[in-house]
Every structure is written in structure tokens, then in C-alpha cells.
C-alpha positions in Angstrom: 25.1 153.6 88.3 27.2 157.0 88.4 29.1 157.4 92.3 29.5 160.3 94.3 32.4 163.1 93.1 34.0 162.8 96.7 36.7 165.0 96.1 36.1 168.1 94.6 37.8 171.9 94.8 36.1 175.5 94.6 37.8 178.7 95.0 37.9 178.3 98.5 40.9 176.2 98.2 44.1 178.0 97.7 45.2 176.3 94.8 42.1 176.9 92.8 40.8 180.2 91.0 38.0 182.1 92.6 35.9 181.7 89.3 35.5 178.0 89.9 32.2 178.6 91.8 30.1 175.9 93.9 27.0 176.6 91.7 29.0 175.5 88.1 30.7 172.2 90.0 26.9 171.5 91.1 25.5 172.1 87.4 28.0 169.5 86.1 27.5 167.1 88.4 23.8 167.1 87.3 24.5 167.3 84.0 26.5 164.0 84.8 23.7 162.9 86.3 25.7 162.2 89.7 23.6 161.4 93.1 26.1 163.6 95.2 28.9 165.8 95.3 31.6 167.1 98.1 33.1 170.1 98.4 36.4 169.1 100.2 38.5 172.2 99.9 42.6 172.3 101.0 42.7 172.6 104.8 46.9 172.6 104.9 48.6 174.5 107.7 51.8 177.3 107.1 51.5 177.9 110.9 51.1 175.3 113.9 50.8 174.6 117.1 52.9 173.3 120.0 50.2 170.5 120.1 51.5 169.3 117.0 53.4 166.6 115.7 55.1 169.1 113.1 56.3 171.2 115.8 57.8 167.9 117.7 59.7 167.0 114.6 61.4 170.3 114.9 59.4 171.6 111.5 58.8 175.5 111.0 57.6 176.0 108.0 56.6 174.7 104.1 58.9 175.9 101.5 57.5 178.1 99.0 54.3 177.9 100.3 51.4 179.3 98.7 49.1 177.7 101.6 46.0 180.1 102.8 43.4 178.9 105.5 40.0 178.7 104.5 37.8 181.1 104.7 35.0 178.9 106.3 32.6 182.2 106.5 32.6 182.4 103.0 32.6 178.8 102.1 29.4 177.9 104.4 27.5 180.5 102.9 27.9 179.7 99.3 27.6 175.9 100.5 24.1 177.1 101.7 22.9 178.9 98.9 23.6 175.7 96.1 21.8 173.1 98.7 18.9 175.5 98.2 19.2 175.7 94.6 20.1 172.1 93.5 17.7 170.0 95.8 17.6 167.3 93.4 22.1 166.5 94.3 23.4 165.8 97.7 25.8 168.4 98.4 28.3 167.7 101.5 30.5 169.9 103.3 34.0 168.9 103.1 38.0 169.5 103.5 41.0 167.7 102.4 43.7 167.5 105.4 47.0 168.0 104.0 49.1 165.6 106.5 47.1 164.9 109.3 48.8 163.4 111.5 51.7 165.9 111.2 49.0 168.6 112.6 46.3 167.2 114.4 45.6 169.4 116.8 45.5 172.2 114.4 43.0 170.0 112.3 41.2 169.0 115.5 40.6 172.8 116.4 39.5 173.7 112.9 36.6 170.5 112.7 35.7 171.7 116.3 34.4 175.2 115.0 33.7 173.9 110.9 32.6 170.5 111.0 31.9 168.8 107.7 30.6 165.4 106.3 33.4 164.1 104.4 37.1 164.4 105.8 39.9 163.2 102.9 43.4 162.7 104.4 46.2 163.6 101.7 50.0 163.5 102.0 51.4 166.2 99.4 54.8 166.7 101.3 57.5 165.3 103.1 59.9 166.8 105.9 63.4 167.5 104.8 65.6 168.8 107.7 63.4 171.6 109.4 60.9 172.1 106.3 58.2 170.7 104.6 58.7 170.5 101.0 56.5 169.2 98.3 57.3 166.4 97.2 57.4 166.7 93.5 60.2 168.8 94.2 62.0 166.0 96.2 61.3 163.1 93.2 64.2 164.8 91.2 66.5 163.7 93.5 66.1 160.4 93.8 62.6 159.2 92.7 62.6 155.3 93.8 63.6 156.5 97.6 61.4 159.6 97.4 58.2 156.8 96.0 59.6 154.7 98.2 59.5 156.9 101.4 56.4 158.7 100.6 54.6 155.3 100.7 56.0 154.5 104.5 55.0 158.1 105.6 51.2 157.5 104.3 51.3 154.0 106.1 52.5 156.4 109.3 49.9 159.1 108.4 46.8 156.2 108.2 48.4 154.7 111.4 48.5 158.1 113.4 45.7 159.8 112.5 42.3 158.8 112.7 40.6 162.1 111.7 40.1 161.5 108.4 37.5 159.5 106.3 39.0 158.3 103.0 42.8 158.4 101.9 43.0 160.4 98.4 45.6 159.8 95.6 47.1 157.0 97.0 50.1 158.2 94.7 50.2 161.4 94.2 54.0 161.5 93.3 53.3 159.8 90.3 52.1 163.1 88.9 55.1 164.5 88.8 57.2 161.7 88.2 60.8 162.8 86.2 60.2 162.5 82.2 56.4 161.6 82.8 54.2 159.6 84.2 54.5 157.1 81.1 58.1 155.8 83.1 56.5 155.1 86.8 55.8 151.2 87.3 53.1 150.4 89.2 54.3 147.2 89.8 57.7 148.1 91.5 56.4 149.4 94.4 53.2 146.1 94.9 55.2 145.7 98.5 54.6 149.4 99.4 51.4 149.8 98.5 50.6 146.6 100.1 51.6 148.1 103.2 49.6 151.3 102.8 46.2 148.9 102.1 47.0 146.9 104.9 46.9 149.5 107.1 43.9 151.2 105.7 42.0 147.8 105.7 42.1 147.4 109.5 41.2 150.7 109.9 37.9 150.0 107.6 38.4 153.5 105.7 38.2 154.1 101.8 40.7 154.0 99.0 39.8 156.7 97.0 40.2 156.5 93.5 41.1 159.6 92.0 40.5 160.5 88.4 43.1 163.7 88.3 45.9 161.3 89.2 46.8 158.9 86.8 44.3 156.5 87.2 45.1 153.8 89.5 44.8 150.1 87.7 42.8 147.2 88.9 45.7 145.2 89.9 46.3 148.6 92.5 42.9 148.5 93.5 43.0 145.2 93.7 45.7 144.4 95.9 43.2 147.0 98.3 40.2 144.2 98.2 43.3 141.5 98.6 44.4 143.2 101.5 41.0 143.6 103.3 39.7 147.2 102.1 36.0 147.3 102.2 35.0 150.4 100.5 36.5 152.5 97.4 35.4 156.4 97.0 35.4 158.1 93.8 37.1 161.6 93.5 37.7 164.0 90.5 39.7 166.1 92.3 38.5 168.5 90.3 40.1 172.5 90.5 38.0 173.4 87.7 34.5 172.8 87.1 34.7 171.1 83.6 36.8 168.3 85.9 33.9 167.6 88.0 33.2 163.6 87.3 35.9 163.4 85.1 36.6 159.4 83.5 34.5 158.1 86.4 33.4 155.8 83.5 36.4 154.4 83.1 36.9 154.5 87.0 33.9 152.3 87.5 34.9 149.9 84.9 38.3 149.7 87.3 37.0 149.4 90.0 34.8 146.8 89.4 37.3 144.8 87.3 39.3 144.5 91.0 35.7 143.0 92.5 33.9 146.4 93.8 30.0 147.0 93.5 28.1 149.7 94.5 27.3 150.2 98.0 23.9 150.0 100.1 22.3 152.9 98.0 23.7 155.5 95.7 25.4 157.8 98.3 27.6 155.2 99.3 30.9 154.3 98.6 31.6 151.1 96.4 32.2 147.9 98.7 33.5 144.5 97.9 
């Protein structure tokens, strides 16, 4: 059994180009022969409010930032128009929160006026002095403390915020990890990411495995199920529409080898 693709982009995220359309994700997901696929586009904030946690840490703005908003007009109508022409896949409304808990009010406002079905939480930056900065940009400088920091701020984020439905690319930084991502252990960081899984666990949210990362190991997924996580979801995190579904074969085979089965029907996310 093929899972959901949880975690996918369209040019309605910022980061993506405008020719990667809904209607080809859709097409490869049923050439994949996928039960379901979400549209979870960037939802990541270059202005925020006084509500915010960003603007109680004394933040004011992301370095370098490329960030747009979404354009939600656009994004529900071509949303529309591929549930209409592709009735045989589930197709669910979606964003990825970059740093919830940093801006939840401004998240909060957004879901109020857009809500979706599937809500990822991602950390893609940390806070240096008054700025957010990405944090590939910080690993260069010292890439133990940066792994090792980022890991306490997602155990922060998952603590804080409750917004958000499944915790995507558990770590991220190993994408950009100095002289590739051949040199990251895994294993140096076990305590970390034990602490990240705890916390998720009691929260009963998913651990999303994500394809476009490098793929997380059973023994990572693992330690999840050791830790108490109940449910694993399933993301390409696909910015071009080629990616949709990507190695999910060799995601399944993962995710089984740490003790996961497929949920109560083919929608679902993978449980223990």
C-alpha cells in the first residue's frame, strides 16, 4: 500500500516556480497510484505582529528573505478546479508553518480566514541577535551547536505551539551540512532527537518522514515508536512535480523496519 504525499509544494509557495502547477503534482500522484495528496504551501512571515512571540524576543526581520504571503485567492481556486478534475485522489488543502510558535497569532489570523486540512509545522531558522536567519547559513559556524540548538528549539516549537498537525524534516540542517551530508552522524545527536520524539509523543502528532531530506533511518524512526509516537506521515516535499512521491518505496520499507503499519484505511497516517 502507497501513503498519502503529505507534504507537497505548487507555485503558490515562494520558493517554488509558478510552472509547477496543482494539476501536474495531481497527475503524478495518480500515475504513482497514491490514495491522496496535500498541497501544504510555505505560510512564513517577513512581517508580524505585537501578538507574537517573534516580536517579544525583540526580532524584526529574516535576513535575506525571499518570503511572500500566499496568495490564498489564487491557491483556493486552482485547488478547486483539480478536486473537480481528479475525483478518483483526495486532494487536501494545506500549509507548512515556518516556526509556529515564533508567530502564532499571525498563523492563527491567517487559518481563521484560510483554513486547510493538513497543518505541517517546520523550523527552517533560528534567531541570532534581532534576526532570523536560515539556518544553513548558521551550520558553517559551528555545526554540532547549530544541530545541537536547532534540535532544543524544535522541542520548544512542539511544546509551544499546538497549531500544527505533523512536524516535517525532523532535520532539516542535515541538508546543508558543511562538506555534505555524507559527514552528519545520525547517531551523535540519539539524545536530541530523543527529546524532540518525546515531546511529540505526548502530544500524539506525526513524525513526518520526508523524502527530500536525507532520508531519515529506522533507528531515527525508531527511537519515535521507542519514545511513544503513534503515527508517521509521509511527505515528498516536493517543489517540482517530478518529486511528487519520490522514494516513498524506500520510505515504507523504513518505516516499517522501525515497527509502523498502515493506518485504519488508506488516508491515514502509518501507526505503530
Amino acid at each position: 500500500m502507497r501513503p498519502p504525499d503529505n507534504h507537497v509544494h505548487t507555485g503558490w509557495s515562494w520558493d517554488t516556480p509558478s510552472s509547477v502547477t496543482m494539476a501536474r503534482a495531481c497527475e503524478k500522484a495518480v500515475a504513482l497510484g497514491l490514495p491522496a495528496i496535500a498541497f501544504t504551501e510555505h505560510l512564513d512571515f517577513t512581517v508580524w505582529g505585537p501578538d507574537d512571540r517573534a516580536t517579544t524576543l525583540g526580532l524584526v526581520d529574516r535576513h535575506a528573505s525571499r518570503h511572500q504571503p500566499i496568495d490564498t485567492e489564487g491557491y483556493w481556486a486552482e485547488l478547486a478546479e483539480v478536486r473537480d478534475r481528479y475525483p478518483e485522489l483526495r486532494i487536501w488543502s494545506g500549509v507548512e508553518a515556518g516556526e509556529p510558535h515564533l508567530f502564532s497569532a499571525s498563523v492563527a489570523a491567517h487559518l481563521r480566514d484560510a483554513p486547510v486540512d493538513r497543518v505541517l509545522g517546520s523550523l527552517h531558522s533560528l534567531h541570532d541577535g534581532d534576526r532570523l536567519y536560515g539556518v544553513g547559513q548558521l551550520l558553517y559556524q559551528d555545526a554540532d551547536a547549530t544541530m545541537r540548538r536547532y534540535l532544543g528549539e524544535v522541542v520548544e516549537m512542539v511544546e509551544s505551539s499546538d497549531v500544527f498537525q505533523v512536524l516535517a524534516h525532523v532535520d532539516f540542517p542535515r541538508r546543508y551540512w558543511p562538506g555534505g551530508q555524507h559527514r552528519y552522524v545520525e547517531k551523535d545527536y540519539e539524545e536530541e532527537y530523543r527529546a524532540v520524539f518525546r515531546a511529540l509523543a505526548g502530544t500524539g502528532r506525526a513524525l513526518e518522514v520526508n523524502t527530500s531530506s536525507p532520508l531519515a533511518s529506522a533507528d531515527q524512526v525508531r527511537w519515535f515508536r521507542e519514545e511513544g509516537g503513534e503515527a508517521v506521515s509521509f511527505g515528498s516535499d516536493a517543489h517540482q512535480s517530478a518529486a511528487v512521491g519520490q522514494r516513498f518505496d524506500l520510505a515504507v520499507d523504513v518505516v516499517e523496519a522501525a515497527g509502523f503499519r498502515p493506518g485504519r484505511d488508506r488516508f491515514d497516517f502509518w501507526r505503530r
